[in-house]
C-alpha positions, -999 to 999 in steps of 0.1 A, spaced: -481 -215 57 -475 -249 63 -481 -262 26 -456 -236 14 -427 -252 35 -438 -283 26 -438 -269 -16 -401 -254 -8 -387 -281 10 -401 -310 -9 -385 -287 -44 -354 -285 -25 -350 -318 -17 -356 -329 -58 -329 -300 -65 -309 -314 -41 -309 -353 -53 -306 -336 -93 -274 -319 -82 -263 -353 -71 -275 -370 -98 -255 -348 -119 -220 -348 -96 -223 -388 -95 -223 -385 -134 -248 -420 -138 -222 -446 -123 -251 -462 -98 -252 -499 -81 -288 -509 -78 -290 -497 -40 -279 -463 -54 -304 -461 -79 -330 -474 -54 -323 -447 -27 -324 -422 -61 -357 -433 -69 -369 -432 -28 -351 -397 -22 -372 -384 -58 -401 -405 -54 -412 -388 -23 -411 -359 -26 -425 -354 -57 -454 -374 -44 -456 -351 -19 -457 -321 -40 -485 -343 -57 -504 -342 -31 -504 -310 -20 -506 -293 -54 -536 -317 -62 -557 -310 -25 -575 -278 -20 -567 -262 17 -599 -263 38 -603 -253 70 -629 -284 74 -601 -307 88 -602 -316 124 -576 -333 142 -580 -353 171 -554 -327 187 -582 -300 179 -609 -320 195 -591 -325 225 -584 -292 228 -622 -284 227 -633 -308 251 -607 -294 277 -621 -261 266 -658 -273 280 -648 -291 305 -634 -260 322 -663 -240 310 -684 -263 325 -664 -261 361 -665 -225 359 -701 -224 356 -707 -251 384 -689 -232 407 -703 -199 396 -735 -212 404 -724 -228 439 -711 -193 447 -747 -179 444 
């Protein structure tokens, strides 16, 4: 899910910058044609990227590992104090 929003906005964004490209009609200073080249050259790295990586379900995050250690850590409390209780 999250690599198609990433595809759509990353192709809006290059539709977007064409469409000013086009409306500005090639009359650029040098910061204008730097901020062109930044506001194209993202994305379209982006959609490099994403087009060019296979999606795995490999990848873990440090978010996902702290997730799993609070996970055992309560596992592990519920389990001492099950035992106490006996």
């Amino acid at each position: 899910m999250l690599r198609i929003l990433v595809l759509v906005s990353s192709v809006i964004a290059i539709v977007v910058v064409a469409y000013l490209f086009a409306t500005h009609r090639g009359n650029f200073d040098l910061e204008d044609f730097i901020t062109l080249i930044l506001l194209v050259g993202y994305p379209s790295l982006v959609l490099f990227y994403v087009i060019t990586t296979k999606p795995t379900t490999d990848n873990v995050t440090y978010l996902d590992l702290f997730f799993e250690r609070r996970r055992l850590e309560e596992k592990a409390k519920i389990n001492k104090l099950k035992s106490d209780a006996k």
